[in-house]
N, CA, C and O of each residue as an XYZ file, in Angstrom:
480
protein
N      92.717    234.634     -5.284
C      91.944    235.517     -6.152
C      90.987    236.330     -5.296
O      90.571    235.909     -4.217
N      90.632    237.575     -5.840
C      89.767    238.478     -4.908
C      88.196    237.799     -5.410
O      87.989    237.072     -6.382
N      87.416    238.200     -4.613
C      85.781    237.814     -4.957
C      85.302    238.538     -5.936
O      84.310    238.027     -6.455
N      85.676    239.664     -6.439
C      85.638    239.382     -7.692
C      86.049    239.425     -9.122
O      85.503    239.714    -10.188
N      87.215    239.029     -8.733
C      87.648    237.692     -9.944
C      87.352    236.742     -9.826
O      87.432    236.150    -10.902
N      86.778    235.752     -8.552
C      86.264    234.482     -8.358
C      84.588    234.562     -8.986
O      84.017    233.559     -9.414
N      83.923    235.991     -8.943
C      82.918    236.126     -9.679
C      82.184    236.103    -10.565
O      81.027    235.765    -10.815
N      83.454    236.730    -11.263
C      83.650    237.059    -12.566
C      84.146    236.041    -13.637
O      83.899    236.035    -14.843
N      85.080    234.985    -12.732
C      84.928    233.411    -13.683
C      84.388    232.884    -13.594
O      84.524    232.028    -14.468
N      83.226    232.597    -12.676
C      81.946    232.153    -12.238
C      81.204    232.642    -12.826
O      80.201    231.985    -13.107
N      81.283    233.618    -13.165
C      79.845    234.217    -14.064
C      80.127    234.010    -16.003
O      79.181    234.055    -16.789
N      81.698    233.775    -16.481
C      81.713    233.132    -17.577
C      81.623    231.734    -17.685
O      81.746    231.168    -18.771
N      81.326    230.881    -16.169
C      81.413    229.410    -16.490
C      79.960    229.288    -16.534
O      79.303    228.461    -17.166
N      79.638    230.028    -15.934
C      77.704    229.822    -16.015
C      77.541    230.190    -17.560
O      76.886    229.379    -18.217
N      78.032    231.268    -18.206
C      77.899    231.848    -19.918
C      77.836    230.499    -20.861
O      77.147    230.146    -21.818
N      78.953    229.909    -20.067
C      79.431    228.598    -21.166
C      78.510    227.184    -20.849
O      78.528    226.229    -21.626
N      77.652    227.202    -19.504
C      77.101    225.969    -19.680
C      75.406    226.274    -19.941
O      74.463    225.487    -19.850
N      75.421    227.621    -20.274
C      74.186    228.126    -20.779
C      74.264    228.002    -22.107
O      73.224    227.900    -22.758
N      75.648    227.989    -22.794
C      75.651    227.899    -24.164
C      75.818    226.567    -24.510
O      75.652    226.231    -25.682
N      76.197    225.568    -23.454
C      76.072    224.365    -23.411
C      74.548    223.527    -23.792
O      74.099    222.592    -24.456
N      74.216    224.432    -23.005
C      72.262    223.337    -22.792
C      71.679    224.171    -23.704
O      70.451    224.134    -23.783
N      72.342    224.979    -24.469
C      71.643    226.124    -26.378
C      71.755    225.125    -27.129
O      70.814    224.621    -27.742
N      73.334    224.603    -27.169
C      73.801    223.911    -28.389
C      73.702    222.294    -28.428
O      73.390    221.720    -29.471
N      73.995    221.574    -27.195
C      73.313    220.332    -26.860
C      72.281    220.008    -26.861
O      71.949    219.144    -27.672
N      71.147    220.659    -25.785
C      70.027    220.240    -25.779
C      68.875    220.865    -26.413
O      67.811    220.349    -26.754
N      69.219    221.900    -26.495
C      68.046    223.034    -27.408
C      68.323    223.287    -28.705
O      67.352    223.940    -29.090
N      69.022    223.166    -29.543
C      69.725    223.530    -30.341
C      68.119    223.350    -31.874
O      68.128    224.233    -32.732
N      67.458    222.696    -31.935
C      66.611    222.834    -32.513
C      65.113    223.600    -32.245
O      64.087    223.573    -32.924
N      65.433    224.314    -30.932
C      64.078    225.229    -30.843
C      64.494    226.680    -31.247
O      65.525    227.031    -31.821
N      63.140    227.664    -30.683
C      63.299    228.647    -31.440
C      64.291    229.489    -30.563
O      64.964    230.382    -31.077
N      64.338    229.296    -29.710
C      65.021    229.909    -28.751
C      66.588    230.164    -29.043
O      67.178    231.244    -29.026
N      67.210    228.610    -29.370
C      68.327    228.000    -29.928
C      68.501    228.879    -31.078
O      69.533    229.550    -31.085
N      67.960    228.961    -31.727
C      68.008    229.504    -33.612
C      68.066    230.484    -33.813
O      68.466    231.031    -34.841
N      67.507    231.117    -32.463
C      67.276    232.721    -32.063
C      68.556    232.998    -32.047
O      69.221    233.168    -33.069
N      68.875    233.044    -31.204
C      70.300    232.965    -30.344
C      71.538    233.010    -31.597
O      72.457    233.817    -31.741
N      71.112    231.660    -32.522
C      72.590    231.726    -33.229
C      72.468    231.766    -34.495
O      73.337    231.201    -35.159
N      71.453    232.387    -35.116
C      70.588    232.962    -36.644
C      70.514    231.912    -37.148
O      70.811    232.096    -38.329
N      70.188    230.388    -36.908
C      69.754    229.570    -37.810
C      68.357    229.345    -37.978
O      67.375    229.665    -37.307
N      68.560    228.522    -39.370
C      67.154    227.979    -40.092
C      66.886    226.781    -39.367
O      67.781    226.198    -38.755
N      65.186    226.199    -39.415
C      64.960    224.964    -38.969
C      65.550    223.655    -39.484
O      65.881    222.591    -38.962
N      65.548    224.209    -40.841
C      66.604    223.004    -41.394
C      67.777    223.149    -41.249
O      68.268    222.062    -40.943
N      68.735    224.163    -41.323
C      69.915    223.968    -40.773
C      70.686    223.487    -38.874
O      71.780    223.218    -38.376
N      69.165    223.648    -38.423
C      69.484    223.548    -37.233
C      69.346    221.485    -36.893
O      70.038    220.811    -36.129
N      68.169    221.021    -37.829
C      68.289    220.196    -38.125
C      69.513    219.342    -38.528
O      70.103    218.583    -37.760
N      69.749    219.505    -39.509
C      71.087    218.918    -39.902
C      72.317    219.237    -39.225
O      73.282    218.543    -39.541
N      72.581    220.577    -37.939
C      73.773    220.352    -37.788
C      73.685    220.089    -36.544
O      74.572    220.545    -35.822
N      72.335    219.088    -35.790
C      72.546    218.966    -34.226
C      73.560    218.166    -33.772
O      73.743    218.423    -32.582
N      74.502    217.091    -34.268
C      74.906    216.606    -33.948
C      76.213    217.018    -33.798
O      77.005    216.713    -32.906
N      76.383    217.823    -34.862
C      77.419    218.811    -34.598
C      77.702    220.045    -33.828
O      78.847    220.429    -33.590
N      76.262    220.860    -33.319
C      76.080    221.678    -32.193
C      76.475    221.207    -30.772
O      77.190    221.824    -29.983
N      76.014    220.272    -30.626
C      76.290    219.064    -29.587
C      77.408    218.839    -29.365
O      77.773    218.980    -28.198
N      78.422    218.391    -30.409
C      79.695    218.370    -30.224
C      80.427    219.786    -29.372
O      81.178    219.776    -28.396
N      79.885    220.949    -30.158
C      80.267    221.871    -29.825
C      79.854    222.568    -28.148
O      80.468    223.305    -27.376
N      78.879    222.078    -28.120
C      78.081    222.190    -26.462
C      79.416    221.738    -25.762
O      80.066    222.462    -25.008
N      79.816    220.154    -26.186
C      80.170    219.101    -24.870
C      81.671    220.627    -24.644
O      81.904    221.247    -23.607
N      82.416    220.793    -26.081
C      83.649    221.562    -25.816
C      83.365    223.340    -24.444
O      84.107    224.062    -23.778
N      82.082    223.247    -24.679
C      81.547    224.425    -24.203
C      82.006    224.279    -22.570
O      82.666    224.957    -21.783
N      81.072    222.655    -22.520
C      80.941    222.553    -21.098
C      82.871    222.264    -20.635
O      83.508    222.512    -19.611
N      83.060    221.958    -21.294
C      84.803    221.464    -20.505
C      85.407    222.908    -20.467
O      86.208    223.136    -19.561
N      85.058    224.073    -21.501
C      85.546    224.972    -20.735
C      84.846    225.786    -19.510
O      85.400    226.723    -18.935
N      83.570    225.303    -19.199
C      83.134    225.779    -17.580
C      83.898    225.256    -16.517
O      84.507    225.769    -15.578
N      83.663    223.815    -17.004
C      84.381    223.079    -15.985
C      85.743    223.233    -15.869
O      86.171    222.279    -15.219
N      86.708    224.052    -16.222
C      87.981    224.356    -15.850
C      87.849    225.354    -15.640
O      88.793    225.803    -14.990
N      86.736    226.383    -15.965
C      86.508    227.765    -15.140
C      86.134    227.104    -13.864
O      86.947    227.286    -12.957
N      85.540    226.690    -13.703
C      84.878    226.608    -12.111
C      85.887    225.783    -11.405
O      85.406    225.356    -10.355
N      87.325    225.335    -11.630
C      88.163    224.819    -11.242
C      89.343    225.287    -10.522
O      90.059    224.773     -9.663
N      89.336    226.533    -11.184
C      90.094    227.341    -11.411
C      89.370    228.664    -10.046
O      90.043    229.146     -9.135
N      88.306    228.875    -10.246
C      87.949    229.668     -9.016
C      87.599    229.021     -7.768
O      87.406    229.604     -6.702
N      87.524    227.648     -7.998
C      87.446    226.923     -6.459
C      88.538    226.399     -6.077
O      88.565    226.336     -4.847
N      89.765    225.855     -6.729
C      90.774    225.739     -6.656
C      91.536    226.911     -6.030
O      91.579    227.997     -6.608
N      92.322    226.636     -4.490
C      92.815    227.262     -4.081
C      94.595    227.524     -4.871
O      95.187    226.590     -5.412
N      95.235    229.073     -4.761
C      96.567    229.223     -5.343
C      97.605    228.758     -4.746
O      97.656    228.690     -3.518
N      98.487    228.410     -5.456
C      98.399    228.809     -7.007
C      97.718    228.070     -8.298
O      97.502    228.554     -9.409
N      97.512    227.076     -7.934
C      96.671    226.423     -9.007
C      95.690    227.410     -9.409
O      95.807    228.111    -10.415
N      94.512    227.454     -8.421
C      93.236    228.483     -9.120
C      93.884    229.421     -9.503
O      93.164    229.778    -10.436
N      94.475    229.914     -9.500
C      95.300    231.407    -10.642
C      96.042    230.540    -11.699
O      95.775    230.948    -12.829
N      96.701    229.711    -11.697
C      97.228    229.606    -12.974
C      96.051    228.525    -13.921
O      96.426    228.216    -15.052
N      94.683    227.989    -13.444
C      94.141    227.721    -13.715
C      93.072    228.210    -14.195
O      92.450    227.848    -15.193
N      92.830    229.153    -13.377
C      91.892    230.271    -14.442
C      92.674    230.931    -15.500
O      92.277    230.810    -16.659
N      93.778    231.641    -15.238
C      94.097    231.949    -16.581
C      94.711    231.477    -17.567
O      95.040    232.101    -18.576
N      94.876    230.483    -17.359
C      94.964    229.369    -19.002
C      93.365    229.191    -19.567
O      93.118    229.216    -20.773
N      91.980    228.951    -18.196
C      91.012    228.676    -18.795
C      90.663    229.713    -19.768
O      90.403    229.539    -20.959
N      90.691    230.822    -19.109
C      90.690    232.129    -19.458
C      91.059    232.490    -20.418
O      90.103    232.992    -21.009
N      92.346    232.579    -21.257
C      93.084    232.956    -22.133
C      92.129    232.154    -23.308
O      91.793    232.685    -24.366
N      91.610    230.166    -22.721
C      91.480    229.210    -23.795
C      90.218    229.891    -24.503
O      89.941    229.838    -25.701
N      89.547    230.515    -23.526
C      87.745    231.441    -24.292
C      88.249    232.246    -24.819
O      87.781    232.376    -25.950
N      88.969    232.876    -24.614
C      89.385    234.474    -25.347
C      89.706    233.726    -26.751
O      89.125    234.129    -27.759
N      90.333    232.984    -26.810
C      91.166    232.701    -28.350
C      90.046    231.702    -28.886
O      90.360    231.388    -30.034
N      89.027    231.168    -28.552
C      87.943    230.614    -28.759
C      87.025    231.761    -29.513
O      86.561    231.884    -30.646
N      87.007    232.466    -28.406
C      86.179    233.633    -29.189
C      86.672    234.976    -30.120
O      86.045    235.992    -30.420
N      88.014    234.564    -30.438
C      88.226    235.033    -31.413
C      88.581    234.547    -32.415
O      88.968    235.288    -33.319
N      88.567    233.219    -32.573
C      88.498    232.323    -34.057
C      87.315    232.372    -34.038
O      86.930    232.117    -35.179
N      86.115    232.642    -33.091
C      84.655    231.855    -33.183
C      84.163    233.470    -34.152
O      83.492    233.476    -35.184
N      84.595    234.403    -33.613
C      84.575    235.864    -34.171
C      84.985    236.263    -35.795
O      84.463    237.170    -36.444
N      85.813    235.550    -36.158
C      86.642    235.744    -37.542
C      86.039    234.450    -37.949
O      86.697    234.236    -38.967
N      85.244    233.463    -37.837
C      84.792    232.747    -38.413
C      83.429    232.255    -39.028
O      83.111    231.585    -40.011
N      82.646    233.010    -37.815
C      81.134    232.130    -37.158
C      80.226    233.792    -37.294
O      79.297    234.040    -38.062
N      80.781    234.603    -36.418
C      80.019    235.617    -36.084
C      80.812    236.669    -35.111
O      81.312    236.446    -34.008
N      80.786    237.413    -35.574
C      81.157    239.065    -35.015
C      80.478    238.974    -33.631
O      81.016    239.453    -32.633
N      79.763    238.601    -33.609
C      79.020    239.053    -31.942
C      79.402    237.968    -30.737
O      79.080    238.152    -29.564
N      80.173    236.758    -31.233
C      80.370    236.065    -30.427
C      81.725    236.928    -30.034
O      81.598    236.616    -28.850
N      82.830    237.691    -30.026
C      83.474    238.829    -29.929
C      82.754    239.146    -28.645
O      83.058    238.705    -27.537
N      81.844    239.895    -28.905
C      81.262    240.597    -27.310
C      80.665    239.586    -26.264
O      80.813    239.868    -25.075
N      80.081    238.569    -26.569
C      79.678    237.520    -25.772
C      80.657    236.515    -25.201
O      80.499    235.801    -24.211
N      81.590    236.587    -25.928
C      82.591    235.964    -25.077
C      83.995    236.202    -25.197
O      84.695    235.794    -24.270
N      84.330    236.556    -25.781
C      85.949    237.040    -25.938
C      86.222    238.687    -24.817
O      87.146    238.801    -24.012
N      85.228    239.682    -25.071
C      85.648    240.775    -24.003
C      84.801    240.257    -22.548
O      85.283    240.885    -21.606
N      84.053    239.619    -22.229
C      84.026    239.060    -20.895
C      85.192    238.227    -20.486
O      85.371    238.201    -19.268
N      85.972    237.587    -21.163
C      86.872    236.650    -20.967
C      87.866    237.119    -20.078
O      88.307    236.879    -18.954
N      88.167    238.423    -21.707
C      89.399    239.344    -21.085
C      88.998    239.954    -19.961
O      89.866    239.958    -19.087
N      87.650    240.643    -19.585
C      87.690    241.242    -18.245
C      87.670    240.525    -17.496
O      88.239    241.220    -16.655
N      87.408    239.214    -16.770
C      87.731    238.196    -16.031
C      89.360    238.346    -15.920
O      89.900    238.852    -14.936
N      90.194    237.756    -17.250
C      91.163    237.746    -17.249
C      92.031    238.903    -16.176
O      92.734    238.658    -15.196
N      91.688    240.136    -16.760
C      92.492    241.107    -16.295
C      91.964    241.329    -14.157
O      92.547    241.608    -13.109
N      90.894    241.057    -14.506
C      90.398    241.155    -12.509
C      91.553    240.140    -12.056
O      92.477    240.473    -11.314
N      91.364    238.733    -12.649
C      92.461    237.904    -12.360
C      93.742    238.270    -12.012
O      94.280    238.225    -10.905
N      94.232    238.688    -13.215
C      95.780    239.420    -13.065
C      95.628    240.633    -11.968
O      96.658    240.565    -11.298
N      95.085    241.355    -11.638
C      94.803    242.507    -11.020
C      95.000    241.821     -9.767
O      95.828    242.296     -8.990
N      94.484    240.970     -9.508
C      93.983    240.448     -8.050
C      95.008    239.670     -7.271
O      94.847    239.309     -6.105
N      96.554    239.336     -8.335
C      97.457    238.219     -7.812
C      98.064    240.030     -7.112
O      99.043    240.109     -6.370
């Protein structure tokens, strides 16, 4: 992979374990609520379920960052399976959750994706 496509999945695995330590560990401040338009009480009641959603967050960093330290062909066919797995993440998360998770993570995905492909 060129440096940057190794960058550029590096810079969505950092996205995802930032959204990791939102939804795991912060998920009831204001910061957290900010971020993903909830109420104090709803943020309340669904930490355990944010959390859940964190841990899935972090396993997809950790196969991003696997995938760009991993030498090829693995790190190429490993980033773009990781790759492809956010894109389609963030577009059920998009048609389900919120329109803006679309720009936050589904078109970074794809531009990763495509540097990727560009770069074999």
């Amino acid at each position: 992979m060129s440096t940057l496509a190794t960058l550029a999945v590096l810079a969505l695995a950092a996205l995802h374990v930032y959204i990791l330590v939102l939804e795991m560990f912060l998920w009831t401040t204001p910061r957290a609520r900010a971020a993903f338009g909830t109420s104090a009480e709803f943020a309340a009641a669904s930490k355990a379920l944010a959390a859940n959603q964190g841990l899935y967050n972090g396993f997809l960093a950790a196969g991003l960052v696997w995938g760009a330290v991993a030498s090829d062909p693995v790190g190429f066919r490993v980033s773009v399976f990781f790759l492809v797995c956010v894109a389609i993440a963030g577009l059920y998360g998009a048609a389900t959750a919120s329109r803006k998770i679309l720009f936050v993570q589904t078109v970074p995905a794809l531009a990763a994706l495509a540097l990727v492909l560009l770069a074999r």
